[in-house]
C-alpha positions as CSV (number, residue, x, y, z in Angstrom):
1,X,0.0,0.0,0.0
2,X,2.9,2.2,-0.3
3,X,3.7,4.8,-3.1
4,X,7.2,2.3,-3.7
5,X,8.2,3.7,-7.2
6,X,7.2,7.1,-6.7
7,X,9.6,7.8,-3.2
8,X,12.5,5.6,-5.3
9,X,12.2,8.5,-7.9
10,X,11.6,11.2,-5.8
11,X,14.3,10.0,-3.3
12,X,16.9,11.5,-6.0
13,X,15.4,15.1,-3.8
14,X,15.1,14.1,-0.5
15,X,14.0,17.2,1.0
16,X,11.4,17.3,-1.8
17,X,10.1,13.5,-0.8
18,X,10.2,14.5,2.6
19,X,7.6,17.3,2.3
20,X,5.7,15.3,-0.5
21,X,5.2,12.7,1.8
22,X,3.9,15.1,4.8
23,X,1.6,15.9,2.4
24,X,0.1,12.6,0.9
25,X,-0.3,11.1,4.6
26,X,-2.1,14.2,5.8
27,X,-4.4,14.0,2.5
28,X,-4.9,10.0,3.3
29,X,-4.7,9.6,6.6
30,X,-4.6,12.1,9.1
31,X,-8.1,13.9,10.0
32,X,-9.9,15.8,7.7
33,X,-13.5,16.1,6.7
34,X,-13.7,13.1,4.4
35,X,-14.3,9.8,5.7
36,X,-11.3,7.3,4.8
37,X,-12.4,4.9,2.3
38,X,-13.8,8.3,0.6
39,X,-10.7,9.5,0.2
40,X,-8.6,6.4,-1.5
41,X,-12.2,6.2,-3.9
42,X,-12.2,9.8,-5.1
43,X,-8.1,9.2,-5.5
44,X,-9.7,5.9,-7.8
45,X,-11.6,7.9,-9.1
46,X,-8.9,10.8,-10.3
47,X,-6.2,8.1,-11.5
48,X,-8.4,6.4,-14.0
49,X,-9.3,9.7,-15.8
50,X,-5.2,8.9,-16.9
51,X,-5.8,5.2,-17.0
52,X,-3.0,5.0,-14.2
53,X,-3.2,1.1,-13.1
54,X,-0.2,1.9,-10.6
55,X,-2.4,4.7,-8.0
56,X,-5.7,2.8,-8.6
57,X,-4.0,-0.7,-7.5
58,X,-2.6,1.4,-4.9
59,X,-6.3,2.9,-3.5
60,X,-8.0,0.0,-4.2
61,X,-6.0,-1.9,-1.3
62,X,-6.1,1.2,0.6
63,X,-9.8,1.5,0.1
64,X,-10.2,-2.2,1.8
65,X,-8.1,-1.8,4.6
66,X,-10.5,1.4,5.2
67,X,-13.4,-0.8,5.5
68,X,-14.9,0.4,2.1
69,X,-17.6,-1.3,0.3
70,X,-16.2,-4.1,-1.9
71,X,-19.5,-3.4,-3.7
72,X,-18.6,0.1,-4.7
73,X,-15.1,-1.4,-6.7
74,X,-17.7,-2.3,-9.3
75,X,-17.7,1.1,-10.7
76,X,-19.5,5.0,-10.3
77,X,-22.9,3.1,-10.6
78,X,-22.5,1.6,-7.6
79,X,-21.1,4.1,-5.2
80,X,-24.0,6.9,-3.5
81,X,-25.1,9.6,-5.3
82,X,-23.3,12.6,-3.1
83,X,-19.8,10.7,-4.7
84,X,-20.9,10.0,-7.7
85,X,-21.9,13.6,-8.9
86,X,-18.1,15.1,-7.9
87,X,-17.3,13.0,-11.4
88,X,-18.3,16.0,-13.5
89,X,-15.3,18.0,-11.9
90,X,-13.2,15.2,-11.6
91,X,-13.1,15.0,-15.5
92,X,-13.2,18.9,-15.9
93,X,-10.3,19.1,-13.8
94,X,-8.3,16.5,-15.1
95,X,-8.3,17.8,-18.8
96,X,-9.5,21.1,-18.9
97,X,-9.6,22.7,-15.9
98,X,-10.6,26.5,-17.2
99,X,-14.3,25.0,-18.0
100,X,-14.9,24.8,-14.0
101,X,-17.5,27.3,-12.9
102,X,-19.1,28.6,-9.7
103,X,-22.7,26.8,-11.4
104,X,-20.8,23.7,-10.9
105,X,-19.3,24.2,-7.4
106,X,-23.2,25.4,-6.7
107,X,-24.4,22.0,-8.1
108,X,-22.6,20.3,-5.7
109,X,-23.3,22.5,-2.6
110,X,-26.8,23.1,-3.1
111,X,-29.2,21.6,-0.2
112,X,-30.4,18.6,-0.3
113,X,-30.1,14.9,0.4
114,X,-26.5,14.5,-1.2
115,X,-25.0,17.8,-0.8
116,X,-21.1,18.2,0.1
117,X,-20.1,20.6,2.8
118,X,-18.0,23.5,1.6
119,X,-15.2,21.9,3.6
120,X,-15.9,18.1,2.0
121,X,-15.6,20.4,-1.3
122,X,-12.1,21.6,-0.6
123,X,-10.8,18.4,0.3
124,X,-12.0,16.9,-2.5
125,X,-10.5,19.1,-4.8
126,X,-7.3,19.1,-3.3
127,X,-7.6,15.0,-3.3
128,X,-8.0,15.6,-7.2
129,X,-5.6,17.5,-8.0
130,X,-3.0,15.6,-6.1
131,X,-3.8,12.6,-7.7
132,X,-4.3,13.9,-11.3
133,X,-0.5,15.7,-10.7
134,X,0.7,12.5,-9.5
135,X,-0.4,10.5,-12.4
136,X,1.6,12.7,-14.5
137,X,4.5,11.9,-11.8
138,X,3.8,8.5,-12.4
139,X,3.8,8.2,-16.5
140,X,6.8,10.4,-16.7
141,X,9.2,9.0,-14.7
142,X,8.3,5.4,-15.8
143,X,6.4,3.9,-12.6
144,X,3.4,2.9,-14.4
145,X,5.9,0.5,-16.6
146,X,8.1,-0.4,-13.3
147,X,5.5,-2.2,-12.0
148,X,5.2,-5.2,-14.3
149,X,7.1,-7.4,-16.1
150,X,9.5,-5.7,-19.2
151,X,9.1,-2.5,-17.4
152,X,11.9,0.8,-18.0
153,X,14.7,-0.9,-17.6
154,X,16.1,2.7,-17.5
155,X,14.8,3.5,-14.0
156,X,16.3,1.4,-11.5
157,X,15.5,1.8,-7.9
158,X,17.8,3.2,-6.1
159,X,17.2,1.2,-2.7
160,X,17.4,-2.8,-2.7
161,X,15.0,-5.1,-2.0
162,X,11.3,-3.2,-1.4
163,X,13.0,-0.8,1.1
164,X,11.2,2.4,1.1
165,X,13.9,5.1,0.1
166,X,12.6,7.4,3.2
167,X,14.2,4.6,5.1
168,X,17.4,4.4,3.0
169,X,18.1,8.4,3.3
170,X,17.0,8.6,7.2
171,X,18.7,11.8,8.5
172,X,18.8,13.3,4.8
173,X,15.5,15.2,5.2
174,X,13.1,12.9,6.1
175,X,12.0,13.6,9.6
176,X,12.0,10.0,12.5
177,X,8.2,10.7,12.8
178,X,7.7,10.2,8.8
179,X,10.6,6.9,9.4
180,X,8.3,5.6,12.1
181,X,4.8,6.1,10.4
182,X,6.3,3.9,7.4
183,X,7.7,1.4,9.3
184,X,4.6,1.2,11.3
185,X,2.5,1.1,7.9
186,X,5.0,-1.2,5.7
187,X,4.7,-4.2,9.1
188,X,0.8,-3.0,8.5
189,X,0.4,-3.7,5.1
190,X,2.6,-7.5,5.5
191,X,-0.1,-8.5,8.0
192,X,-3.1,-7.2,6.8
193,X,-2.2,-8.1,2.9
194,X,-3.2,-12.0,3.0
195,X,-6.2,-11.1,5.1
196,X,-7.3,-8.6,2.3
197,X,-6.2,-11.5,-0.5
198,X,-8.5,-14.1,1.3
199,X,-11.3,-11.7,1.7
200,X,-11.3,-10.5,-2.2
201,X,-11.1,-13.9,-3.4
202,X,-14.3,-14.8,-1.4
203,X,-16.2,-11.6,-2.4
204,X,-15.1,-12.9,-5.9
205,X,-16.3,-16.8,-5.7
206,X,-19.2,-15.7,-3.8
207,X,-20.3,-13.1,-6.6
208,X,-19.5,-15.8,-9.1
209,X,-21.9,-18.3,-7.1
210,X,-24.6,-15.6,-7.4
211,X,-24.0,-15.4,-10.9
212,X,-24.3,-18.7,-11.8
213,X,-27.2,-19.9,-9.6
214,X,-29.2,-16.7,-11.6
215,X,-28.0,-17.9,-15.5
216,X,-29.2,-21.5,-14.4
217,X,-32.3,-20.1,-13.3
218,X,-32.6,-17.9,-15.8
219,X,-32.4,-20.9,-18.7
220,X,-34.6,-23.1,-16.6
221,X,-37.0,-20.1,-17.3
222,X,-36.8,-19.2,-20.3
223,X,-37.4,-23.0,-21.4
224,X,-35.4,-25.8,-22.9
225,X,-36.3,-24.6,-26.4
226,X,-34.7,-21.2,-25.9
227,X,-32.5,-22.1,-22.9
228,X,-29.9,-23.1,-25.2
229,X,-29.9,-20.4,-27.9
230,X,-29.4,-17.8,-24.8
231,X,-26.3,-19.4,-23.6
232,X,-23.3,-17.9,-22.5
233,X,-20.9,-20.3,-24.3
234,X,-19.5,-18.1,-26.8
235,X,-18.9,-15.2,-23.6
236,X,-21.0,-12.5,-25.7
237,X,-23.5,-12.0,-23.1
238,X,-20.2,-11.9,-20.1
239,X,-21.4,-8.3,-19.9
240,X,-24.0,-8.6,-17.7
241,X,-21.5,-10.5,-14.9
242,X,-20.9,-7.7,-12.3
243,X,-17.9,-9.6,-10.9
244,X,-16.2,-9.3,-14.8
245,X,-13.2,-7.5,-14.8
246,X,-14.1,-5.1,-12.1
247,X,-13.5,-6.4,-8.6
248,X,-10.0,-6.7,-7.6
249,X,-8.6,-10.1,-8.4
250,X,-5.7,-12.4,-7.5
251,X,-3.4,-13.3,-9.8
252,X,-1.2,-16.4,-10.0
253,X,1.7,-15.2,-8.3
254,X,-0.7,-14.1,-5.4
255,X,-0.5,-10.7,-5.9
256,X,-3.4,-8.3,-6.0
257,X,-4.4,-6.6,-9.3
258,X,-7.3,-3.8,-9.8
259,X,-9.8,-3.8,-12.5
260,X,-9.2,-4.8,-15.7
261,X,-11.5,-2.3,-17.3
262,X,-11.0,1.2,-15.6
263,X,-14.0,2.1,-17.9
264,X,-15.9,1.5,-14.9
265,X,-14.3,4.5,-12.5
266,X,-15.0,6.9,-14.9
267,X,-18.1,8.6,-17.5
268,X,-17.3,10.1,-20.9
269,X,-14.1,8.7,-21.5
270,X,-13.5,10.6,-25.1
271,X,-13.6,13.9,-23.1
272,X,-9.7,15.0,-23.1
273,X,-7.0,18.0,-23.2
274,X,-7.8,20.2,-25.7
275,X,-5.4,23.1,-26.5
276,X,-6.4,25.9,-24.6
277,X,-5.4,28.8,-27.7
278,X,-8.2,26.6,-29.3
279,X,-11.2,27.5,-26.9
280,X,-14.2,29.1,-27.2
281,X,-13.4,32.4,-26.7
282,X,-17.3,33.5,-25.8
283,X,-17.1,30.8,-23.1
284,X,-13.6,31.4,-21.0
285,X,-10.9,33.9,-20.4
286,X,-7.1,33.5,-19.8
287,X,-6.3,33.2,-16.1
288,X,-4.2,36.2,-15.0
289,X,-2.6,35.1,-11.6
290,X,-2.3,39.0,-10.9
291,X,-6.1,38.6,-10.3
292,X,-6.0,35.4,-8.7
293,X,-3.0,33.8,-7.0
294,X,-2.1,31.0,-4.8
295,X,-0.2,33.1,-2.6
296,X,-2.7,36.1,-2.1
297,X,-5.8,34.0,-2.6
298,X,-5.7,30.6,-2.6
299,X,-3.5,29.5,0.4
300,X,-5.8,31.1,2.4
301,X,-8.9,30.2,1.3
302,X,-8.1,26.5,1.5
303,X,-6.3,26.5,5.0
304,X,-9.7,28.4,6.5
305,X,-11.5,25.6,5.3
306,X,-9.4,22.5,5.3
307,X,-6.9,23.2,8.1
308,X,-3.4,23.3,7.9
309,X,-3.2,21.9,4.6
310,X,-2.6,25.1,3.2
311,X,1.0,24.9,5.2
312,X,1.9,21.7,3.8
313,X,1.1,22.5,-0.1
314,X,2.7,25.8,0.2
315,X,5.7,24.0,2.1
316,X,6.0,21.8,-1.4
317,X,5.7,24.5,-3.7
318,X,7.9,26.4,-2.3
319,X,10.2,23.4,-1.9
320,X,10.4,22.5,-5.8
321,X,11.3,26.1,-6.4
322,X,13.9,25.9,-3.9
323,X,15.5,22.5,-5.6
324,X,19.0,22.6,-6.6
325,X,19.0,23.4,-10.6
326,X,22.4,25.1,-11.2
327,X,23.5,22.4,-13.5
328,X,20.5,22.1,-15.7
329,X,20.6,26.2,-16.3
330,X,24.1,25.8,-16.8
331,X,23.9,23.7,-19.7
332,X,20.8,25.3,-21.1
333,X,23.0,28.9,-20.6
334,X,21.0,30.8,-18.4
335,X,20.1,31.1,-14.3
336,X,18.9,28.8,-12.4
337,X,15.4,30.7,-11.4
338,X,15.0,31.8,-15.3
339,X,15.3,28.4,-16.3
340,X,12.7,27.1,-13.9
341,X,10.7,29.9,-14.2
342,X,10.4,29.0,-18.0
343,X,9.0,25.4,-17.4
344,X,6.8,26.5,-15.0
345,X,5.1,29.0,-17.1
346,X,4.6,26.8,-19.8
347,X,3.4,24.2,-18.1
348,X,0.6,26.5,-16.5
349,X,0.6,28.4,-20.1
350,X,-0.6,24.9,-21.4
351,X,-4.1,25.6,-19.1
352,X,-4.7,29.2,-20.0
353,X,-2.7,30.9,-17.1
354,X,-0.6,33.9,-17.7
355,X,2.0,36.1,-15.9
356,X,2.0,39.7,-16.7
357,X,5.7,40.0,-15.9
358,X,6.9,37.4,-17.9
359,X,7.7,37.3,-21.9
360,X,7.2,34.3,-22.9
361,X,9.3,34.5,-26.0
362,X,11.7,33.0,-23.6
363,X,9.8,29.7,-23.3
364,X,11.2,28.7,-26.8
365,X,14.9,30.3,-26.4
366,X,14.9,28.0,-23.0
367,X,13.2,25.3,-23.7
368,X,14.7,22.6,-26.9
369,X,11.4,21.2,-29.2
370,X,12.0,17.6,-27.4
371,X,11.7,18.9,-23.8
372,X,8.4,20.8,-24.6
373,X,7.3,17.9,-26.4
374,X,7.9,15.5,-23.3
375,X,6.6,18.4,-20.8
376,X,2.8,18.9,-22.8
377,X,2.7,14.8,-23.2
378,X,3.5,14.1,-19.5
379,X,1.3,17.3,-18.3
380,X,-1.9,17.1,-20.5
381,X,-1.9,13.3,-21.6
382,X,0.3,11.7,-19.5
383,X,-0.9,8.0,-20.2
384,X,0.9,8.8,-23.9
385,X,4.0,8.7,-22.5
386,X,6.4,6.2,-22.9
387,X,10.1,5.0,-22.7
388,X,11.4,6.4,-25.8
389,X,10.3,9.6,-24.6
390,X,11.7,9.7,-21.5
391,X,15.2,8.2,-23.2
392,X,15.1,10.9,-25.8
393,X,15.0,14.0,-24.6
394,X,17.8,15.7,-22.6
395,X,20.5,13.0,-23.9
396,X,23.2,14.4,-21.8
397,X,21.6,15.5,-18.5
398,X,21.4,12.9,-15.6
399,X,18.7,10.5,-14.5
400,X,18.0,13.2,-11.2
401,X,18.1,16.4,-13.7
402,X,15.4,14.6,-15.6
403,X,13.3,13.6,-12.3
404,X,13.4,17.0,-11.2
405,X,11.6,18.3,-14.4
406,X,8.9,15.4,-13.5
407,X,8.8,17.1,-10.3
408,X,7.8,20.7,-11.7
409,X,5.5,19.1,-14.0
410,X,3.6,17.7,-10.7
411,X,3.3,20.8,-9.1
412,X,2.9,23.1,-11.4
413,X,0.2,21.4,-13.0
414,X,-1.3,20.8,-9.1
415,X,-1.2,24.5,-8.6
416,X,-2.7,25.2,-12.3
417,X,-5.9,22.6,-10.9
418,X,-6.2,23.9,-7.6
419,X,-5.8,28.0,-9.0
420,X,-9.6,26.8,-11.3
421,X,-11.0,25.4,-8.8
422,X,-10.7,27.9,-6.0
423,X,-11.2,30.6,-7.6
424,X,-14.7,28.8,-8.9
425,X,-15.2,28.2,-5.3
426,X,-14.4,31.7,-4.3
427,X,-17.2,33.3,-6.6
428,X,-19.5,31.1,-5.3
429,X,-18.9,32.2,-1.8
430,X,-18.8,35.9,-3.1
């Protein structure tokens, strides 16, 4: 249940991993105003708008051991209404974020029977966002393909064995509370694993028993004549089998796999990044962060309402700004800050977010065609990245040069999400 490919990667910054993973147990774990197995089914939820089998395997588990409903792993039509309508801003957020209005933050806050709390809201959002940036995290530094056979041989792990890397650079950022929370939660997850293994294959056989005591009554029904014609033997009519590719199976090794068909976590799957210079100009305009910043605007509405997360997403922000970068700008032949500055820009450039102060002719003097090519794919599509991508661009910089641009990806695009949707939520208030 633990994030094992994302903290090797990240572990390459260890002041960076240490605050990112403040962050992510506060989010999961630590008390807020969603329930638990809430939480890990939103993060479900945001992961398979990328098709990102790595974070749903992950909050599938996570879901269980929260004492979720097995029930709900079948997919949105089975989950209550109250989390089944935050889907409209889960895809809106995921793809195009500037189409997020105060009508739909209204739609989910209006009174009545499955209405969120302005505080749920915020949480939610933040749960998104996090999980949306991650999957780009994920896909661009080669996780997703880690995690199964033939995966990028490229990025090996930099600790041996299934050691988490906040154990292998204790006393190199990470703090002995985080070293004692994962120790506590890796013994955790080895003793609750085969109890979770046992129980999914039961809800498994049991569904299948259910299944086929209904087709056998079903035939005996509809005859001996027609019984046979409606047959399942060539698997056409499988459909109708809620156990069929949607409840988390084991697989011959004995490990624990999601659903085959992420279909089911998700509604309008076609609806994707579109290039925001393309928009309907009647129906949104750019985002000027002189009008509405994180720092002036944002950090404090979502700290009054979701306490002291504010603190903690600030603390990473402010954390990938701070990373070391002298010898990327030094081969690109420019600063540090200008350097980062560019990639961050164009990355919230990508979502119709604008600085006043900046020219952004120096986006392409900074920034080589391959690099912005790997920074859109990773930050608007990331499940269209692949290996040769990764290989390709930056030849000559190092494997930790590389991560850290997968790092500015993550929170700039975070930031980008979060900037939408609290601004929509501020106008609501207003």
């Amino acid at each position: 249940g633990r994030l094992e490919a994302v903290t090797q990667q990240m572990g390459y910054h260890p002041q960076y991993l240490d605050s990112f993973l403040k962050t992510q147990h506060y989010l999961m774990h630590m008390d807020g105003p969603l329930p638990f197995d809430c939480r890990h089914y939103i993060a479900i939820m945001a992961a398979a708008r990328h098709q990102c089998r790595y974070l749903v395997n992950l909050h599938v588990l996570q879901f269980l051991r929260a004492g979720g409903d097995p029930q709900w792993l079948r997919g949105l039509d089975f989950i209550p209404p109250k989390l089944r309508n935050l889907n409209e801003i889960n895809k809106i957020l995921a793809h195009r974020p500037w189409l997020i209005t105060k009508e739909h933050i209204e739609k989910l806050l209006k009174i009545s029977e499955w209405s969120w709390s302005l505080a749920e809201l915020v949480h939610a959002v933040v749960l998104l966002a996090h999980c949306h940036a991650l999957t780009s995290f994920v896909f661009g530094c080669g996780c997703e393909q880690d995690e199964g056979p033939g995966g990028r041989g490229s990025l090996k792990p930099l600790s041996p064995g299934s050691q988490c890397f906040c154990e292998a650079t204790a006393g190199n950022g990470c703090s002995q509370e985080l070293l004692r929370i994962n120790r506590k939660r890796s013994l955790d997850s080895c003793m609750e694993l085969d109890s979770l293994r046992e129980r999914m294959q039961r809800i498994h056989m049991e569904t299948e028993g259910r299944e086929e005591m209904r087709l056998l009554q079903q035939d005996r029904e509809e005859g001996e004549g027609q019984g046979a014609e409606v047959g399942v033997q060539d698997g056409t009519e499988h459909h109708s089998d809620p156990s069929a590719g949607l409840f988390p199976l084991t697989d011959t090794d004995g490990e624990v796999t999601s659903a085959t068909n992420l279909a089911c976590y998700m509604q309008d799957p076609d609806f994707g990044y579109q290039d925001f210079a393309r928009r309907d100009e009647d129906q949104t305009q750019v985002f000027r962060v002189q009008d509405y910043s994180w720092e002036d605007h944002g950090f404090s509405l979502v700290n009054r309402l979701y306490s002291d997360i504010g603190h903690l997403l600030d603390e990473k922000f402010r954390m990938v700004d701070g990373l070391q970068s002298s010898a990327m700008a030094k081969r690109q032949g420019c600063e540090p800050s200008v350097f980062k500055r560019g990639i961050w820009n164009y990355i919230h450039c990508m979502f119709g977010i604008r600085y006043d102060d900046y020219d952004y002719a120096e986006v392409n003097q900074l920034l080589e065609r391959m690099l912005k090519v790997y920074i859109k794919t990773v930050t608007c599509y990331p499940e269209k990245t692949n290996s040769e991508m990764f290989d390709r661009f930056w030849k000559q910089f190092k494997h930790s040069e590389k991560v850290h641009v997968n790092l500015l990806i993550l929170e700039a695009r975070m930031q980008a999400e979060l900037l939408y949707a609290l601004q929509a939520i501020t106008q609501y208030m207003i």
